[in-house]
C-alpha positions, 0 to 999 in steps of 0.5 A: 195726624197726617191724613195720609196716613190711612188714605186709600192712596195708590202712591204707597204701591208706587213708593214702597214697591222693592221691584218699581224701587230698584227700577225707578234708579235704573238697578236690575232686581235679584232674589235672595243673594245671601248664599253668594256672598256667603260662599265668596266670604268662605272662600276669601276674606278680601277679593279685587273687583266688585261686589257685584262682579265677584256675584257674576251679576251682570253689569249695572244699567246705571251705576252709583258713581260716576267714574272708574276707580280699581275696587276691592270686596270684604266679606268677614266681619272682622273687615267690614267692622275694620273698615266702618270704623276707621273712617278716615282711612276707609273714607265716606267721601267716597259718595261726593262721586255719586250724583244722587248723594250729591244732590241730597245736599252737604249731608253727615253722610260723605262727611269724614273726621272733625268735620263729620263729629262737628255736624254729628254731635249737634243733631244726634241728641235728637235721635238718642235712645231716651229720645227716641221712647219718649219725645218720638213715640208720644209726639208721632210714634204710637198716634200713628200706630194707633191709626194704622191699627185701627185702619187694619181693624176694618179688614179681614185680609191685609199686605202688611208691607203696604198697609203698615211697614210702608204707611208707618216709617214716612208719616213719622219721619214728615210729621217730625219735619212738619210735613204732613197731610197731603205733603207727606207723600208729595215730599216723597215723589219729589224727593226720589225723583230729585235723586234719579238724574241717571234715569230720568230727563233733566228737566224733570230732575230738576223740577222735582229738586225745585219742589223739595227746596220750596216745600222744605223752605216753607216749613223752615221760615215757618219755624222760624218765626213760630217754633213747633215741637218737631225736628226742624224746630230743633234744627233752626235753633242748633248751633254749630261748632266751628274749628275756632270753638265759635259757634253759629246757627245753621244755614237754610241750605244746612237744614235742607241737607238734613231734612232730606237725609232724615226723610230719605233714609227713615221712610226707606229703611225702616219699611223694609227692615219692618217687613223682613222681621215680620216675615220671619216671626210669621214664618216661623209662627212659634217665634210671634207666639214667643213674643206674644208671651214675652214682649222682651223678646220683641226687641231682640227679633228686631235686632235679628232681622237686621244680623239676619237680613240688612236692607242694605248689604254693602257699602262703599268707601274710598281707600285713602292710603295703601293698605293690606288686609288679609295679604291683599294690598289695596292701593291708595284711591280704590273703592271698596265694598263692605259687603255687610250681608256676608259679615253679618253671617259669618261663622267666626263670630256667630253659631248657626249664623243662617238661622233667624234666632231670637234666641241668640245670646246677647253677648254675642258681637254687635251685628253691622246692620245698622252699621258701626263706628263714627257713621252708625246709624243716626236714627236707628234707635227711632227706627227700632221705636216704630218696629217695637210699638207696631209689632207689639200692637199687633200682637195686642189686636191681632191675636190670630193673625198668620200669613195668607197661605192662599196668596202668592208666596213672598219674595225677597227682593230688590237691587244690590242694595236696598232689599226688602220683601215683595208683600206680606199677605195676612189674616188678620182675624 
């Protein structure tokens, strides 16, 4: 169990913090834009310009990438699930010009086609669904949880968003890369940093890149000469598929791109993709009951959340060949915005879409929270194992636990993209 877990550390606030978060790389910070881009997908499907300039919002301090290219926005779902699947056309190298992604290393993220399936398919065993309820939740999963419950039990009062859904996700993801204790939140720090070349002096950039590399070397050469059961254990022993049909194991520089990705991605989304379903079965209390009395209800309030409320509302590819949608041609070399968020409520697919129903049929269309199509979400269904057993362990210990309405009311926040709640202030007893 890393000790970091329950430690009264002051780096949870400063780590898993919406407002400090889309500061810390330089964004400005918005309420809720649902309504926005709702009103720009019911006025037209696709549209020329930015997301964030069809918004009116006002210019980034720092953007994403580092040049100009013409760009386009879809906002029906129809588009965006166009686009998420047809990958070679709507390219994920569109984030080889983003100096972050860049830095996290030769990542599955800005890979397209064979390349991409190659890399994929070696790893995505280790994140499948009977994986993730068996080798996840025994070996980090539910210890973890355990441990955050019991912490909660000590208190009267709680803010949910830094006392579980922020705790939960990052000591999971560095305990499967074998990192933990004090490394925990070290890794963290110096990973964000690594990535806010934009916003930050170099040399500080570049030291903190330093710091990744050296922890993550020392966790590699470790499992080299002594395999644990972890995730960078099953790295070293991965054998890649080359275009001949030959095979070879992965390089250092390989397993780092990984492990960098897999920390980043499962100790940020997860918190805020938790703290949003929370809000919302506590905010609409008969809908906790409702889980409380029938627990298969808890997995399909996860799955709302992120239809509901993705924490990240839009993603960028680049148009490789000219294209035409909706009557909007789009030239070879744009960029393009899926403006998730607005896909996510669109009335041709679901009733009632600004509701957060966990009632709704499950024959309804896949939601694109999670994303779809050759990019889908590698650790989604992990992800979706540490909501299940948190959620269902409050709903054990806790049976009268409701939000605080002495404290100050919650927000949704954060940048464009990464958006989740301000705090989740609760009774727990």
């Amino acid at each position: 169990m890393a000790e970091s877990l329950v430690a009264e550390d002051a780096r949870y606030a400063q780590l898993f913090d919406v407002v400090k978060e889309a500061s810390s790389h330089g964004g400005d910070v918005f309420g809720d834009l649902t309504p926005g881009m709702n009103a720009l997908r019911d006025r037209y499907p696709v549209m020329k310009g930015s997301l964030r300039e069809l918004l009116e919002l006002p210019p980034a301090p720092h953007t994403m990438y580092e040049n100009e290219r013409p760009h386009y926005t879809v906002l029906n779902y129809a588009l965006c699930n166009r686009a998420l699947r047809e990958n070679l056309l709507f390219s994920s190298e569109v984030y080889e010009e983003s100096p972050g992604v860049r830095q996290l290393g030769k990542v599955i993220l800005k890979m397209v086609g064979d390349e991409h399936l190659r890399y994929r398919k070696m790893v995505q065993p280790m994140f499948i669904r009977p994986r993730a309820m068996t080798w996840w939740r025994k070996n980090w999963i539910e210890n973890s949880v355990a441990a955050l419950m019991e912490r909660l039990g000590t208190m009267d009062k709680a803010d949910l968003n830094l006392d579980l859904c922020a705790r939960l996700p990052v000591s999971i993801v560095t305990q499967g890369m074998g990192l933990g204790g004090e490394d925990a939140l070290t890794f963290r720090v110096h990973l964000q940093k690594s990535m806010m070349a934009r916003t930050l002096p170099i040399e500080e950039v570049m030291q903190a890149s330093g710091e990744v590399q050296r922890m993550l070397k020392e966790v590699i050469s470790s499992r080299r000469e002594n395999p644990q059961d972890d995730v960078v254990t099953e790295l070293v022993r991965c054998e890649l598929e080359l275009e001949d049909g030959s095979t070879r194991p992965l390089e250092d520089d390989e397993i780092f791109a990984y492990c960098r990705l897999i920390i980043l991605a499962g100790g940020g989304t997860t918190w805020r993709q938790l703290g949003i379903t929370l809000y919302q079965l506590l905010s609409n209390h008969q809908l906790w009951e409702a889980c409380r009395e029938d627990r298969d209800l808890v997995e399909p309030a996860i799955e709302e959340g992120a239809r509901w409320m993705p924490t990240d509302p839009v993603f960028s590819r680049l148009v490789k060949e000219d294209v035409e949608l909706e009557g909007v041609t789009i030239p070879a070399g744009s960029r393009l915005d899926m403006c998730l968020g607005a896909a996510n409520r669109d009335p041709a697919v679901w009733d009632n879409p600004d509701v957060y129903d966990i009632h709704r049929p499950r024959g309804d269309k896949p939601h694109l929270g999670f994303g779809m199509g050759p990019h889908r979400c590698l650790g989604l269904e992990v992800a979706k194992q540490e909501m299940v057993v948190a959620i269902n362990a409050l709903l054990d210990i806790f049976p009268n636990l409701r939000l605080d309405a002495a404290a100050p009311e919650p927000q949704l926040l954060g940048g464009l993209e990464q958006r989740g709640m301000s705090a989740i202030p609760v009774v727990l007893k």
